[in-house]
C-alpha positions, -999 to 999 in steps of 0.1 A, spaced: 68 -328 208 61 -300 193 83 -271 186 91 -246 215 65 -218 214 89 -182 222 71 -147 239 90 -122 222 97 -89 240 63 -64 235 88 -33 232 99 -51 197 61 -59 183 64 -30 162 102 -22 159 111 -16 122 150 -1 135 173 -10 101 146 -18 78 142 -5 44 113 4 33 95 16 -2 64 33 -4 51 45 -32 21 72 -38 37 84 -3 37 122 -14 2 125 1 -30 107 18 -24 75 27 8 64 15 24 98 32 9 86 65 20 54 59 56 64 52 59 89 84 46 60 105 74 33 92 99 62 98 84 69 136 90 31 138 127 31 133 128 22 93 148 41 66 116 47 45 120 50 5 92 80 -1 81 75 -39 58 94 -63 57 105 -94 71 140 -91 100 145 -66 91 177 -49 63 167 -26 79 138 -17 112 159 -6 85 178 15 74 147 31 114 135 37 114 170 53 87 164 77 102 129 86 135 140 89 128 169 109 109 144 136 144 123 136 130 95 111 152 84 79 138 86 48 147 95 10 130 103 -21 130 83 -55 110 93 -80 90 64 -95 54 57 -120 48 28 -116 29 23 -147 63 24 -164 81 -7 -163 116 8 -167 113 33 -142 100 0 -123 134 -10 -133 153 18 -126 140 25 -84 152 -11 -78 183 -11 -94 188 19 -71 177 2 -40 200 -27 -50 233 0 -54 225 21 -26 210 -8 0 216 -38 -12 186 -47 -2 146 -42 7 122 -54 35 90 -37 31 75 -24 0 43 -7 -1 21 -5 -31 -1 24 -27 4 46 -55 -30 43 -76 -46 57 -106 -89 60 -107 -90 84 -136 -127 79 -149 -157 82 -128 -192 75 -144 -212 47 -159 -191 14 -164 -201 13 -202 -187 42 -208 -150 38 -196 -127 50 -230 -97 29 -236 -77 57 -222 -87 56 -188 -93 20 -192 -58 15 -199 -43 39 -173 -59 24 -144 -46 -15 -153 -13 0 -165 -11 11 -126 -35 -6 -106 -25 -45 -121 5 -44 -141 24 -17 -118 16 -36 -85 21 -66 -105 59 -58 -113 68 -42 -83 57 -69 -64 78 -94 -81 107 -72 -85 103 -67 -43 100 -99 -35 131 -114 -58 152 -90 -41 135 -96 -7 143 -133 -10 180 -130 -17 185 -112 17 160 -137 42 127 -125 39 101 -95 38 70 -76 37 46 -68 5 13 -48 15 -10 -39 -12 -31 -11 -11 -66 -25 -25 -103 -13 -15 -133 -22 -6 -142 -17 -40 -123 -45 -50 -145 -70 -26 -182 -46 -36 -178 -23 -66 -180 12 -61 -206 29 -75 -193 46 -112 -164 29 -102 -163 2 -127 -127 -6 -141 -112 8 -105 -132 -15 -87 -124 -42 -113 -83 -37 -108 -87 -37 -68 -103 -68 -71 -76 -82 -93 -49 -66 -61 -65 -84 -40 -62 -121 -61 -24 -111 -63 -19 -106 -31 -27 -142 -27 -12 -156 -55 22 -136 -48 14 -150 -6 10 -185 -17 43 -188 -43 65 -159 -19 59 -181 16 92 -204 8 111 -175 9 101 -160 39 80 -128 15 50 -119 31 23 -103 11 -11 -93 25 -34 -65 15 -48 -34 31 -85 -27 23 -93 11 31 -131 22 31 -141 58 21 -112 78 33 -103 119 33 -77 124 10 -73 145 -21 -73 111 -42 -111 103 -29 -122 138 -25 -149 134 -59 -167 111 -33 -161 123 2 -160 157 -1 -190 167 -25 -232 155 -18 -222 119 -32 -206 104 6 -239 122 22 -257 96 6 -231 71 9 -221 70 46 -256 61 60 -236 24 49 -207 31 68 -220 18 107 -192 46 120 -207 69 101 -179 88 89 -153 86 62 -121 76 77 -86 96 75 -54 86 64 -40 81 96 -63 51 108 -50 34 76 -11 36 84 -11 14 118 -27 -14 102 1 -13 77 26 -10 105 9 -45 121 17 -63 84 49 -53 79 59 -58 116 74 -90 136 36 -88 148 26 -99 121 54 -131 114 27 -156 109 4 -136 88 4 -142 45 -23 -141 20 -45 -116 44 -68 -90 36 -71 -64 63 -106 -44 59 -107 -9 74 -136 4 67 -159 15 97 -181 -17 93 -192 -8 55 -189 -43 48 -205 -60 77 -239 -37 66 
């Protein structure tokens, strides 16, 4: 016989009550909508950036709607201030169950064969190595208290490179091979990883190419034929990192108004 399939109650698809949770690049865009929608959901939410003062803003915001949240500063394209969040995660919680890799650096735009070493370097440094570490320092910790959630925030790009968007595209394809790499080996230990895949969304991060002539030419791809906002990215986040989600590893969620079906 096979084993005895259980119907959980709806009201707890989505419960997150007593989770901790770290998202980083939450100051703004997406990873701020992400974090205020963990919070709604009932988890203590971790709201990192590089500079402390929008993120206090955002702990303001989520506090003052009855969520939990705190700020701790973090680049994650240093590996000791990599280090140093999760040694405070391990003192103050003793624990993590949903980590968030949003933060992201795209800081050259133009012909592929022109890329300096410079911006060359700053976008692995965050995009590969940073994900990279925080991943594995997430999931070690995840895995000495039963289990959690990893959701990498990739792109489209990474699955059909953006236009001028050479070495960015290049590092979101290489997020979204981690995320299956890190599903695969984390399974055992109860560490889900899956990947979100945003299309052209209105933040301040994508504003060279949604808010300028460029996305006029652009969204005639997108079958919605609109750039998305930040919003419609957090609930799909909220799906992987929720008992919804239980069986689900090694995924890459697209969310990009049909651009890829085109």
């Amino acid at each position: 016989m096979g084993d005895t399939v259980t119907h959980p109650d709806p009201k707890k698809f989505f419960d997150l009550s007593g989770k901790i949770a770290l998202v980083t690049g939450a100051s703004r865009g997406i990873g701020e909508s992400i974090a205020k929608t963990l919070a709604a959901y009932g988890a203590r939410v971790i709201v990192s950036s590089r500079k402390a003062p929008e993120c206090e803003r955002v702990v303001k915001e989520i506090t003052s709607a009855g969520g939990k949240a705190e700020v701790r500063t973090c680049h994650i394209g240093d590996l000791d201030q990599i280090h140093s969040i999760f040694d405070a995660i391990k003192s103050e919680h003793g624990r993590l169950d949903i980590l968030v890799n949003n933060a992201a650096a795209s800081p050259y735009y133009g012909p592929i064969v022109d890329t300096d070493l410079g911006a060359f370097q700053k976008t692995v440094d965050v995009n590969i190595r940073g994900y990279f570490f925080m991943s594995a320092q997430g999931a070690k910790l995840m895995a000495k208290n039963g289990g959690g959630a990893i959701v990498n925030v990739a792109s489209i790009n990474g699955v059909i490179p953006g236009d001028l968007q050479g070495i960015y595209s290049i590092t979101k394809a290489a997020v979204i091979s981690m995320t299956q790499a890190f599903a695969k080996e984390c399974a055992p230990q109860h560490v889900r990883v899956n990947a979100l895949l945003p299309g052209g969304t209105d933040t301040k991060f994508a504003a060279t190419l949604i808010r300028t002539d460029v996305f006029e030419k652009f969204k005639w791809h997108i079958p919605m034929g609109r750039a998305a906002q930040p919003d419609e990215m957090a609930g799909a986040v909220l799906y992987l990192v929720s008992p919804s989600a239980s069986y689900t590893t090694g995924a890459c969620l697209v969310v990009d108004g049909g651009y890829l079906v085109v």
